[in-house]
C-alpha positions in Angstrom: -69.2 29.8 9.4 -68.5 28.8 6.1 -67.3 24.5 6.2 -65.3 23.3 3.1 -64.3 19.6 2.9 -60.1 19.0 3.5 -59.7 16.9 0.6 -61.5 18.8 -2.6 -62.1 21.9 -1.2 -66.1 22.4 -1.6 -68.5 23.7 0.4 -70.1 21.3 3.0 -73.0 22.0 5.4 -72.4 22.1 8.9 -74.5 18.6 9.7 -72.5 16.9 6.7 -70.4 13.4 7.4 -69.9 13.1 4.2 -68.4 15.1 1.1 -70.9 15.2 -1.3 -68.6 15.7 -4.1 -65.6 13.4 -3.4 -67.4 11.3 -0.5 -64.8 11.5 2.0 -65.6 11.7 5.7 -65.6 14.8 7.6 -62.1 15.1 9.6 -64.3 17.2 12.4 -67.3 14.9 12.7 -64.4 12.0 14.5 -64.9 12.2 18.3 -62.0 13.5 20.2 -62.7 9.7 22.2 -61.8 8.0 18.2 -58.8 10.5 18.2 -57.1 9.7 21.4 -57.8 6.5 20.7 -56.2 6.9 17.4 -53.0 8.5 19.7 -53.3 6.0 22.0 -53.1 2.9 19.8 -50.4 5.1 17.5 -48.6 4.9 20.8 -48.7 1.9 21.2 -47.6 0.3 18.0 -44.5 2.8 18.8 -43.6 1.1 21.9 -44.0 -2.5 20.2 -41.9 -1.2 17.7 -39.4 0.0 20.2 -39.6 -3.0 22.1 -39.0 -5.2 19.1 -36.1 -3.0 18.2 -34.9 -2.7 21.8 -35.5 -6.7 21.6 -33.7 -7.2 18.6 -30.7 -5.4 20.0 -30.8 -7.3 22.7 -30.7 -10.8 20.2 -27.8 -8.8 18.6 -25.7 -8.3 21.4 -26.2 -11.7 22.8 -25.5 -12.9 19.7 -22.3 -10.6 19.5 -21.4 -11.8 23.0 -21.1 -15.8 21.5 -18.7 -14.8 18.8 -16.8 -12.5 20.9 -16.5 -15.7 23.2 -16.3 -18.1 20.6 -13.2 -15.8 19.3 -11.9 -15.9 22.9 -12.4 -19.7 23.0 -10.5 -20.1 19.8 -7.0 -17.6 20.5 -7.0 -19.5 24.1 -6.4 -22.5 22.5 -4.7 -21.3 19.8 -2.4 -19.8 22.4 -2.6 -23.3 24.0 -1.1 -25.1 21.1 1.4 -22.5 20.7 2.4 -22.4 24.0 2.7 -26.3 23.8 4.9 -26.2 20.6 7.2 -23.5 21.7 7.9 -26.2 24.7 11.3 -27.3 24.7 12.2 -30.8 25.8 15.2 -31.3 27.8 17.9 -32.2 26.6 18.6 -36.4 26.8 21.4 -37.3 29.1 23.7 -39.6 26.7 23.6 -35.9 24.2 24.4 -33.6 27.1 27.4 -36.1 27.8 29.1 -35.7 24.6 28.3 -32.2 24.6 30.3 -31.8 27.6 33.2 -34.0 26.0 33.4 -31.5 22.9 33.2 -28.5 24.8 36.4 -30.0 27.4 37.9 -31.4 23.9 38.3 -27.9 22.3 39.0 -26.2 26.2 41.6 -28.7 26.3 42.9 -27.4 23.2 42.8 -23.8 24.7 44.8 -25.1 28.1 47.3 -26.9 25.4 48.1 -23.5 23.7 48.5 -21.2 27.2 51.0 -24.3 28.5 52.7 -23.8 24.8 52.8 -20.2 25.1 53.8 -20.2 28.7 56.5 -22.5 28.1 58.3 -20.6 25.2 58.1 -17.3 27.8 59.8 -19.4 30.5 62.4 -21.5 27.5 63.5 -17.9 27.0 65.2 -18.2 30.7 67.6 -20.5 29.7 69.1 -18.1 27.4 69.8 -15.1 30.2 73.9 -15.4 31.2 72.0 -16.4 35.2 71.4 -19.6 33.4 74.7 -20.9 33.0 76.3 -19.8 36.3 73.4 -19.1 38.8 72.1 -22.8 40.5 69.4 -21.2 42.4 68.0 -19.6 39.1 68.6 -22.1 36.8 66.6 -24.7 39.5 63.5 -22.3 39.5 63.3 -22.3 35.5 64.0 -25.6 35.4 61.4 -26.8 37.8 58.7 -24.2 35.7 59.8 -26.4 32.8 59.5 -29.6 33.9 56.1 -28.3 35.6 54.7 -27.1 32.2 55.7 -30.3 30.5 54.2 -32.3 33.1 51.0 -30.4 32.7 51.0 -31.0 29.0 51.7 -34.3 29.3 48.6 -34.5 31.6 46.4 -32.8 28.7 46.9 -34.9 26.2 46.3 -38.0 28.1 43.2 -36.2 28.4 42.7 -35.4 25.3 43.3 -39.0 24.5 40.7 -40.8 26.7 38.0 -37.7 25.7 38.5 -38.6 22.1 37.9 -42.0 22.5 34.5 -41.0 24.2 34.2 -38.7 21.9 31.1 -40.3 18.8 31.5 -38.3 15.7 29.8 -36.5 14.1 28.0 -35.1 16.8 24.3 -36.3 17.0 22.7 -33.1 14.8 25.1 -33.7 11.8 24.0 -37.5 12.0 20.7 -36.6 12.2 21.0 -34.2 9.5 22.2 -36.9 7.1 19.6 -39.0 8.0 17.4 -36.1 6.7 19.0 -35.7 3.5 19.0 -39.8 3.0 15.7 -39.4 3.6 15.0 -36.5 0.9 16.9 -38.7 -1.5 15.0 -41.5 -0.8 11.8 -39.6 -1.6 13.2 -38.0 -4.9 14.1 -41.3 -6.2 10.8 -43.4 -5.7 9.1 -39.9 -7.7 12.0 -40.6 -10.3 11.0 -44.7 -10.1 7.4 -43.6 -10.4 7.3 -41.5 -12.9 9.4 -44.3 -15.1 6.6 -46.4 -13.8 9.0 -48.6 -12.4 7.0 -48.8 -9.4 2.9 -49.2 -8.8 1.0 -46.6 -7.4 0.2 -48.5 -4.6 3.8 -48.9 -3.2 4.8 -45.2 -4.6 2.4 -43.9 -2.0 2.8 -46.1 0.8 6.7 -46.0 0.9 6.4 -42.0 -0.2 4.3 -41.8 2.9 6.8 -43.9 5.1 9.6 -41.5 4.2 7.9 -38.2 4.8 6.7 -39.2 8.4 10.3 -40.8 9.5 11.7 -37.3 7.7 9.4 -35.3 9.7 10.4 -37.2 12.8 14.2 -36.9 12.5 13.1 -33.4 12.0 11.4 -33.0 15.3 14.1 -34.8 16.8 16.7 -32.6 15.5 14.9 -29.4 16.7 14.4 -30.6 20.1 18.2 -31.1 20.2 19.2 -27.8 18.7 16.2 -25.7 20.9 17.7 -27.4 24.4 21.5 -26.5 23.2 20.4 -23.1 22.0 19.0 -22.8 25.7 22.3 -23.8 27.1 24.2 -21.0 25.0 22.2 -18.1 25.8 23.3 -18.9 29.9 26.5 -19.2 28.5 26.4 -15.5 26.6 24.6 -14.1 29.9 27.4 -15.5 32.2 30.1 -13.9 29.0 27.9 -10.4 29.7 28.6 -11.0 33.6 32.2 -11.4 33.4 32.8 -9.1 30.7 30.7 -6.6 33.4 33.2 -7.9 36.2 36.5 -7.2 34.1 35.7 -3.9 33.2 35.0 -3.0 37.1 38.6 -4.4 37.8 39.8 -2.0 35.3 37.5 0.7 37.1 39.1 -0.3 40.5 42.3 0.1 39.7 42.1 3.7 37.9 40.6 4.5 41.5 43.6 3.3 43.0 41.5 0.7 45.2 43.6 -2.3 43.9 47.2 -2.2 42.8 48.6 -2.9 39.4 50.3 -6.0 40.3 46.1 -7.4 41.7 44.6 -5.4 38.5 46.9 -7.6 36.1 46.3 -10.6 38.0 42.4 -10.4 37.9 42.5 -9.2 34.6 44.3 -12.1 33.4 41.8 -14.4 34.9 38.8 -12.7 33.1 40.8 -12.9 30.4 41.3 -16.7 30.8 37.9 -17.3 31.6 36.0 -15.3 28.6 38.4 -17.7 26.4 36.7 -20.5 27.9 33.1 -19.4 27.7 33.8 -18.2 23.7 34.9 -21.9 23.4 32.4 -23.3 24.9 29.8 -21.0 22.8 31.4 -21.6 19.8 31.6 -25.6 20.1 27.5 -25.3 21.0 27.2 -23.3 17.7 29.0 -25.5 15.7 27.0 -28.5 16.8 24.1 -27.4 16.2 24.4 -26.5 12.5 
């Protein structure tokens, strides 16, 4: 059979290694022993390669795992500090005194206006024709008078001692003008500075002594206004609660459980009581501006 050589295509005898026209070797004169040896080594480098590839993944995942941990690391105690700031302090005991004396100052002023009220209802009395000739009656308004008077009288002797307690402007607003000294202070050593009226030296260290005792009446006024803010969401919840209890009154009584005469009664003490806890929210919110 007729032997041509792979590479130019001319004849080659049978014994031939070589091409004699081109000089390459014979593909069919390599021993199948060279060509599994070929496969096998072939093989082989595969595998390395594989196992350098299976080893760099390996490099790459660990390598994946450290920043996926270093990320971790980093939100924990980024979560840390945040949970640290959004701490609120409590509120100091002298500032949750005078709290308490605003908050009775204006519910004083509340109890002041029912009395009034009360008293010109009952005043009305002395006008019905009973009045004049009816002892028994005019005893019972009389003693309602005198009893309303007495309570008024008691208020404002009250009201006196309270306001004399009482350290305006509240701690915030004090604060808060320290603040705005302090921002005028800072705008008129810039103004001094630029005028060169005074060095660089003392521009910087008294420009850094009012930032810092800014930023610090800052602080402080946010710890006071976080704490109060505290104390007026239980107030709102306890409004939700009783605004929740005055409207199941109303519900009892259109199921004919209580009578009108117990309906009115509890109504008007909801009604009493949601005045107070509006004042009381409304002082907080004013305080804290």
């Amino acid at each position: 059979m007729a032997k041509f050589c792979p590479y130019c295509g001319n004849p080659v005898k049978q014994t031939d290694k070589y091409c004699i026209i081109c000089g390459k070797p014979m593909l069919t004169d390599i021993s199948k022993t060279e060509k599994k040896s070929d496969r096998k080594e072939s093989k082989i480098r595969e595998e390395i390669r594989d196992e350098g590839k299976i080893e760099e993944a390996e490099e790459l995942k660990e390598e994946k795992k450290e920043e996926i941990l270093d990320i971790e690391l980093k939100v924990e105690k980024k979560s840390k500090k945040s949970k640290e700031k959004r701490e609120i302090k409590s509120l100091p005991e002298d500032v949750k005194e005078q709290m308490v004396y605003y908050i009775e100052y204006n519910d004083i002023q509340l109890n002041k206006k029912v009395l009034s009220d009360r008293l010109n209802e009952i005043s009305k009395s002395t006008k019905d024709p009973r009045y004049e000739y009816d002892i028994a009656f005019k005893k019972e308004i009389t003693i309602k008078l005198e009893a309303i008077k007495t309570l008024i009288g008691e208020l404002k002797q009250k009201e006196s001692v309270i306001k004399q307690n009482l350290e305006e402007p509240f701690i915030v607003q004090r604060i808060t003008n320290d603040i705005d000294t302090k921002i005028f202070q800072l705008e008129n050593l810039a103004r001094e500075h630029k005028l060169h009226k005074v060095d660089r030296e003392s521009f910087e260290k008294l420009r850094d002594k009012y930032k810092q005792e800014k930023l610090d009446l800052e602080n402080q006024r946010d710890d006071l206004t976080e704490g109060m803010k505290l104390w007026i969401q239980d107030l709102k919840l306890e409004k939700a609660e009783l605004s929740g209890d005055r409207k199941l009154n109303k519900g009892r009584f259109h199921a004919k459980e209580i009578s009108e005469e117990e309906f009115k009664a509890n109504d008007k003490d909801f009604d009493l009581k949601l005045k107070k806890i509006k004042i009381k929210i409304e002082t907080l919110e004013k305080l804290t501006k």
